[in-house]
VEXDREN-2710 file (C-alpha; in Angstrom, 1 decimal):
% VEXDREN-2710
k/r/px/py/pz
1/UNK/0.0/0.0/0.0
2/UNK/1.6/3.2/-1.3
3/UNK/1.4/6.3/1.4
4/UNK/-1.1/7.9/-0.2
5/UNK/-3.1/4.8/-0.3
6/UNK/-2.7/4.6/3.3
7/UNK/-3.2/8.3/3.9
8/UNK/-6.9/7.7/2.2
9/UNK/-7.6/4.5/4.2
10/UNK/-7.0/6.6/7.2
11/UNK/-9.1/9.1/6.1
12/UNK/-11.9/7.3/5.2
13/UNK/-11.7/5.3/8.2
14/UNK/-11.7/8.6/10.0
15/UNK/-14.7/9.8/8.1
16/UNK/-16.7/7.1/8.9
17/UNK/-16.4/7.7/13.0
18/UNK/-17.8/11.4/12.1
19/UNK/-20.6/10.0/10.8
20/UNK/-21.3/7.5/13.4
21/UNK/-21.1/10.4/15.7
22/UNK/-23.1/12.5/13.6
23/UNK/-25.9/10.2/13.6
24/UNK/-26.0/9.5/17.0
25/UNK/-25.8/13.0/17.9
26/UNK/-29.1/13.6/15.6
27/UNK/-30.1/10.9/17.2
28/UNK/-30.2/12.5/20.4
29/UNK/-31.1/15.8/19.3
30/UNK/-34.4/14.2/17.9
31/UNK/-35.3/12.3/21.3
32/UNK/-35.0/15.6/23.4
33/UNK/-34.8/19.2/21.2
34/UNK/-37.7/20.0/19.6
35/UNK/-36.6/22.4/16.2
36/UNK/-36.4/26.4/17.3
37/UNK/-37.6/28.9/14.6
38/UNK/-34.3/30.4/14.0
39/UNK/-35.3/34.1/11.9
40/UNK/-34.3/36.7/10.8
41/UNK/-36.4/38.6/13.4
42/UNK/-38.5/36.9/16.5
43/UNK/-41.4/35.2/14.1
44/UNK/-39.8/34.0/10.5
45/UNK/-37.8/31.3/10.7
46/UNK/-34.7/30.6/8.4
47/UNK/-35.5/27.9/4.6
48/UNK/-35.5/24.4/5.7
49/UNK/-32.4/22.4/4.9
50/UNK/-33.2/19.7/3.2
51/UNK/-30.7/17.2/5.2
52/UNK/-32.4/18.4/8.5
53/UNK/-33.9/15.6/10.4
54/UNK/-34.6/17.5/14.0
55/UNK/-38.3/17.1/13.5
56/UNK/-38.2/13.2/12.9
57/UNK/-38.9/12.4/16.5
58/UNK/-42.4/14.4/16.0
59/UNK/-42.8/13.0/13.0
60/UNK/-42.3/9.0/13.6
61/UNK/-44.8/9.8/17.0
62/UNK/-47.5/11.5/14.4
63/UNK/-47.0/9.0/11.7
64/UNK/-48.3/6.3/14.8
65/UNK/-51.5/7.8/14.6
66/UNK/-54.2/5.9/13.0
67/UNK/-55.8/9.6/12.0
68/UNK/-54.5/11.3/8.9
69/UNK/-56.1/14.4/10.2
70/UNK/-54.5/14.5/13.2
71/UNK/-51.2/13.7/11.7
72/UNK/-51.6/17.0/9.5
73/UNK/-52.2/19.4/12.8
74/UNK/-49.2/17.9/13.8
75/UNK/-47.0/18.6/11.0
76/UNK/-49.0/22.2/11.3
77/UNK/-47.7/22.3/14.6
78/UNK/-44.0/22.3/13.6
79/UNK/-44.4/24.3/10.6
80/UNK/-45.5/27.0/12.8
81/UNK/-42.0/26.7/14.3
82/UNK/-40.4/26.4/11.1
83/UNK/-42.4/27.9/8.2
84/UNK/-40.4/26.9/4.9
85/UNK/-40.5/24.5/2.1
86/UNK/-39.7/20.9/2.1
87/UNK/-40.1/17.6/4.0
88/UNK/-42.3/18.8/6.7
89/UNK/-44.5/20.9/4.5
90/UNK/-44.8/18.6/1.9
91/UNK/-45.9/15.7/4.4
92/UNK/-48.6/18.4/6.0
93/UNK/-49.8/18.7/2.7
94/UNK/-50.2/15.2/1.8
95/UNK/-51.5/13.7/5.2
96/UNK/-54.3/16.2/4.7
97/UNK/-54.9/15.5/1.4
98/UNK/-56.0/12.0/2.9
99/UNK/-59.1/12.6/3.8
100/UNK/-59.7/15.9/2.9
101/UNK/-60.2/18.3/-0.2
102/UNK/-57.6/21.1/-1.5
103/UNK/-60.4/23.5/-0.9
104/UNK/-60.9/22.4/2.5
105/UNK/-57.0/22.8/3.1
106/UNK/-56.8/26.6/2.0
107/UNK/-60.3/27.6/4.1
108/UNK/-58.1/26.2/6.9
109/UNK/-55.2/28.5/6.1
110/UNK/-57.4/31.3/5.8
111/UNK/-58.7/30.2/9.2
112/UNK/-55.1/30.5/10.3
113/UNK/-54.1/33.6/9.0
114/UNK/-57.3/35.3/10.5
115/UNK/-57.1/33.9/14.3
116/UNK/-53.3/34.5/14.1
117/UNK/-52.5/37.2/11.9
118/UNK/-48.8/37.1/11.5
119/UNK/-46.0/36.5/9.4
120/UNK/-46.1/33.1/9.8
121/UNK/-50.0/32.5/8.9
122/UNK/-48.9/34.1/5.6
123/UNK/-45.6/32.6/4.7
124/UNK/-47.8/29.1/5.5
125/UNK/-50.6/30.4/2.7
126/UNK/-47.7/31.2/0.5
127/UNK/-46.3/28.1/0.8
128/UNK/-49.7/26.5/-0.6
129/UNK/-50.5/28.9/-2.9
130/UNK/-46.7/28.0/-4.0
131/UNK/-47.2/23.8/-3.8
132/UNK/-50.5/24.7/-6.4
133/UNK/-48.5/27.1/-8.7
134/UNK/-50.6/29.8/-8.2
135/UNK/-47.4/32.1/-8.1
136/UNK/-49.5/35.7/-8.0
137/UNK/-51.0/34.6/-4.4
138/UNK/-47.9/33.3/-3.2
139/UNK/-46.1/36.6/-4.2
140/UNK/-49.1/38.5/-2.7
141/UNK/-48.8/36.5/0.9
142/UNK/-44.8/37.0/0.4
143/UNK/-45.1/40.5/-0.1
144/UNK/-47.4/40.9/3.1
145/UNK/-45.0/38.6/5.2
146/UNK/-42.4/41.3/4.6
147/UNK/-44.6/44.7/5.2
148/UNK/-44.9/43.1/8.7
149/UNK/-41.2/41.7/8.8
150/UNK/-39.6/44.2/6.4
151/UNK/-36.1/43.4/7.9
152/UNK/-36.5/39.9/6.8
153/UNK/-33.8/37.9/5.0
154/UNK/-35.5/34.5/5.1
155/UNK/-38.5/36.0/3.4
156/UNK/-37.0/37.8/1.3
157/UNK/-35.2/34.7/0.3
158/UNK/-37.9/32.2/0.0
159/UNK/-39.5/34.6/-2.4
160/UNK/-36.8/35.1/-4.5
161/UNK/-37.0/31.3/-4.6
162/UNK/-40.4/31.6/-6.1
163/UNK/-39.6/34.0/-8.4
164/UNK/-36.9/31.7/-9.9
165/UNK/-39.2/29.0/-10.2
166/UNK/-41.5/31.5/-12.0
167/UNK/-38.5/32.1/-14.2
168/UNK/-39.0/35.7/-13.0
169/UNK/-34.8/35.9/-13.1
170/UNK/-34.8/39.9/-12.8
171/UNK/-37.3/39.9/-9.8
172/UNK/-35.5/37.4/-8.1
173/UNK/-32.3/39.1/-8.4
174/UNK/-33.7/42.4/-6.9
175/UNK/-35.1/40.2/-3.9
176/UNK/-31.8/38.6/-3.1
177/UNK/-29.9/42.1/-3.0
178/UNK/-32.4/43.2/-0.9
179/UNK/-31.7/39.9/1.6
180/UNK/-27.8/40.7/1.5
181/UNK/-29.0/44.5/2.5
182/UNK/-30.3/43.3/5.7
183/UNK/-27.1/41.8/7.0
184/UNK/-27.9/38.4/7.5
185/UNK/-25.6/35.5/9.7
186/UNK/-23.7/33.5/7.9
187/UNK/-26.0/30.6/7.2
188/UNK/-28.8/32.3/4.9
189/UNK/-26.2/34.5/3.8
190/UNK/-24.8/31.6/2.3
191/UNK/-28.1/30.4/0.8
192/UNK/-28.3/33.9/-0.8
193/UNK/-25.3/34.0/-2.5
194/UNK/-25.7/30.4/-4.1
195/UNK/-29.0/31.1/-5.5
196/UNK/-27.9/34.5/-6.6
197/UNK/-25.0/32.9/-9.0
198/UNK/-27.6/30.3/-10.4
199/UNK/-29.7/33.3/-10.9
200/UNK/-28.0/35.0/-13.0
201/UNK/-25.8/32.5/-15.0
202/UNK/-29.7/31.5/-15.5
203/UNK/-30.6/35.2/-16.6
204/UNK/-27.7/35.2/-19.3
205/UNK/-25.2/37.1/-17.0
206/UNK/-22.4/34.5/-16.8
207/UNK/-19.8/36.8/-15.8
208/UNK/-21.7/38.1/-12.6
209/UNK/-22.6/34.9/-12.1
210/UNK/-19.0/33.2/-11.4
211/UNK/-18.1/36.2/-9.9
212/UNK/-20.6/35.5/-7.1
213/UNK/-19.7/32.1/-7.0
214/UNK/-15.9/33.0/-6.9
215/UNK/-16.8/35.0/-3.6
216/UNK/-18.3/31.9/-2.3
217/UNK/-14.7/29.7/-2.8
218/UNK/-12.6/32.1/-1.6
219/UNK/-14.4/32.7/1.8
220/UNK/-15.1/29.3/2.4
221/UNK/-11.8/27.3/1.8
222/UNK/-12.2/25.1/4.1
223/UNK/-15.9/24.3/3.1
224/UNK/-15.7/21.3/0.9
225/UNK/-19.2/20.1/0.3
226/UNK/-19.9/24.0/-0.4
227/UNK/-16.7/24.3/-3.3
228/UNK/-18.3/21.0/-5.1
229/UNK/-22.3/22.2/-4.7
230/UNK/-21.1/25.2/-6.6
231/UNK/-19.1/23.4/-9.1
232/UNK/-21.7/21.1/-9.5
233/UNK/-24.1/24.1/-9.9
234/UNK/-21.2/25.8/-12.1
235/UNK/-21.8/22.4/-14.7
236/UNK/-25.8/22.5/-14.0
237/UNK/-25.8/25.8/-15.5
238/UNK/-23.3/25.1/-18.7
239/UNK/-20.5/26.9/-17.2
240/UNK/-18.2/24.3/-17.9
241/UNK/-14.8/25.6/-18.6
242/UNK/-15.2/27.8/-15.4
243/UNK/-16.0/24.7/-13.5
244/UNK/-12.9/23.1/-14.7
245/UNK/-10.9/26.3/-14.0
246/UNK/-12.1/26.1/-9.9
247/UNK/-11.7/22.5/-9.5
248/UNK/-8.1/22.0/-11.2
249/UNK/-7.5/25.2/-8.6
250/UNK/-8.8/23.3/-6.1
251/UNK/-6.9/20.4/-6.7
252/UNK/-3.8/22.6/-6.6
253/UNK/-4.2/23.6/-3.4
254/UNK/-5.5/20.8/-1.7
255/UNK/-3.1/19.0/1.2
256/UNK/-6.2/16.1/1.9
257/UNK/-5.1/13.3/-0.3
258/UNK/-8.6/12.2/-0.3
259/UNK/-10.4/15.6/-0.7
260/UNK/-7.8/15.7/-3.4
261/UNK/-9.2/12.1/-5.5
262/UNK/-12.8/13.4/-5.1
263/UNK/-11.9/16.6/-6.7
264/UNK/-10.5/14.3/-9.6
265/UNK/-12.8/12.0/-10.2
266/UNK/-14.9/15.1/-10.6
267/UNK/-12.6/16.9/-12.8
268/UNK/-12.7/14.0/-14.9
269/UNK/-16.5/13.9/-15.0
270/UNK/-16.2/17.5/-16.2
271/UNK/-14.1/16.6/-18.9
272/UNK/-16.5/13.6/-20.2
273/UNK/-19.6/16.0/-20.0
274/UNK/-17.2/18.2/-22.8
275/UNK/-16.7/15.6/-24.8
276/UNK/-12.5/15.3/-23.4
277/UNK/-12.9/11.7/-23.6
278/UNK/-9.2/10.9/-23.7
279/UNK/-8.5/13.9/-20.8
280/UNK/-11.7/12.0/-18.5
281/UNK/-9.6/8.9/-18.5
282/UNK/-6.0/10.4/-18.0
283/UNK/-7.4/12.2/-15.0
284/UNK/-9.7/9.0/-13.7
285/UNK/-6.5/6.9/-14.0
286/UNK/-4.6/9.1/-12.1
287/UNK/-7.5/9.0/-9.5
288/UNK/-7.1/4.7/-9.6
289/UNK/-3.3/5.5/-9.2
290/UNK/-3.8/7.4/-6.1
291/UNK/-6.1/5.2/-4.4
292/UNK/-4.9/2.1/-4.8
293/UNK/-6.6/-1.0/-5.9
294/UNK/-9.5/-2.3/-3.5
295/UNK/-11.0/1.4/-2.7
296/UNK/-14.3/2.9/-3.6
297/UNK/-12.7/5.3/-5.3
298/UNK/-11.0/2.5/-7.7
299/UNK/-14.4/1.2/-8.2
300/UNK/-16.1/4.6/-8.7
301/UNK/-13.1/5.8/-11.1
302/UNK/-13.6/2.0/-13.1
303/UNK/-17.6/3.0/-13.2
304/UNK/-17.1/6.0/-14.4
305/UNK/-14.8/4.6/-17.5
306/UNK/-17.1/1.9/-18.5
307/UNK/-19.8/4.3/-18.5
308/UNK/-17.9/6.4/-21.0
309/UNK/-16.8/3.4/-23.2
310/UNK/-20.5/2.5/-22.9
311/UNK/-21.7/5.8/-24.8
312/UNK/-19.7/5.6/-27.8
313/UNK/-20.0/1.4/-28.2
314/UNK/-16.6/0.8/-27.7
315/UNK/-16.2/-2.4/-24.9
316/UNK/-13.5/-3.4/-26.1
END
């Protein structure tokens, strides 16, 4: 086993106890925290991340119920504390949806909104006005969210969310500057600045666009699943040769021998999308080189070649 070989056994060996711990410390989270509306201001809480599991405790207890309706106010309940997009709205909506009408669902909003009028009761109506594509309402309930809230960058961002979705590019744009003007922490700032380069390498402004995204990199060295979600984004949105640009920068500076493979094997997958055949496989060798035989990485590297082999017919 060469040293690097070694050096990426160690580290995946090391990897996998941070994940053990990881899960057990969501684990434990889940049995005893019940998920915080962290806002902007007091009411509106920050856009769901779609990895985050604190409400699963809540969940598996509601999802023991024999009544669908009573498994919806449930979900309702948390969504109060956390009014955004994603798994816990989307099982609100369906677990209603069980036994009762769409109609019924939005009289019940309605209901919300006028016993509690608040930013929340409207970011909840926007978010089914949203789920039904009826982007004019949702926009409307946005737009009153923030004349109660106006120093709200999680509003302000989950509209400008919308508003991308609508394919409303230049709307969206003016909605995320506004976000940035209200000094949000570094989480949703985060989330701003990612959907503000898709935004506008969407809207035809490629050079603002990797601009944004260059911002991202360089304040966030150390951030490794955020440098590949933008390259990956950075390939999403045809910007290829500036993808390529980052991560063979990235590769230069890494000192993680593994960080360093996973960088390649994407590299090379950057290459294959171009149509680099020959420069995909120099690079995906390299990666086998590196690893060693036996690792995932061999096998992932191997996958990846077959695949391309498979595209043009050539098995041989």
């Amino acid at each position: 086993m060469t040293a690097l070989s070694a050096t990426l056994h160690v580290s995946c060996e090391n990897m996998h106890r941070i994940l053990q711990r990881s899960v057990l410390g969501a684990m434990a989270i889940c049995m005893f925290v019940l998920p915080l509306a962290q806002a902007e201001d007091s009411t509106v809480a920050k856009p769901e991340d779609s990895t985050n599991s604190a409400q699963s405790t809540d969940l598996d207890s509601a999802a023991s119920s024999k009544d669908p309706q009573e498994m919806a106010l449930r979900y309702f309940d948390l969504l109060k504390k956390r009014p955004a997009p994603g798994y816990v709205f989307d099982r609100f909506y369906n677990t209603w949806l069980q036994t009762s009408t769409l109609s019924d669902l939005e009289t019940f909003l309605l209901k919300n909104l006028k016993d509690d009028d608040s930013v929340i009761s409207r970011i909840l109506l926007a978010l089914y006005y949203e789920k039904n594509a009826d982007t004019a309402k949702a926009l409307e309930m946005y737009d009153q969210a923030l004349e109660l809230s106006p120093a709200s960058a999680a509003v302000l961002y989950q509209k400008a969310e919308l508003e991308t979705g609508a394919l409303r590019f230049e709307n969206a744009i003016l909605s995320l500057n506004a976000a940035l003007e209200k000094s949000p922490d570094e989480e949703i700032e985060v989330k701003i600045r990612k959907l503000m380069g898709k935004v506008l390498a969407r809207d035809g402004k490629s050079k603002e666009a990797i601009e944004c995204w260059r911002k991202l990199l360089d304040g966030h060295q150390n951030d490794y699943d955020l440098q590949e979600e933008i390259l990956s984004s950075q390939m999403a949105e045809g910007l290829l040769d500036q993808a390529i640009e980052d991560c063979q920068a990235l590769i230069g500076k890494s000192t993680d021998a593994y960080r360093k493979v996973r960088l390649q094997l994407l590299l090379g997958q950057m290459r294959q999308n171009m149509g680099q055949k020959d420069k995909a496989l120099a690079i995906w060798r390299e990666a086998i080189a590196s690893a060693g035989t036996g690792s995932w990485i061999e096998r992932e590297a191997l996958d990846k070649i077959r695949t391309s082999f498979r595209r043009e017919d050539d098995l041989k």
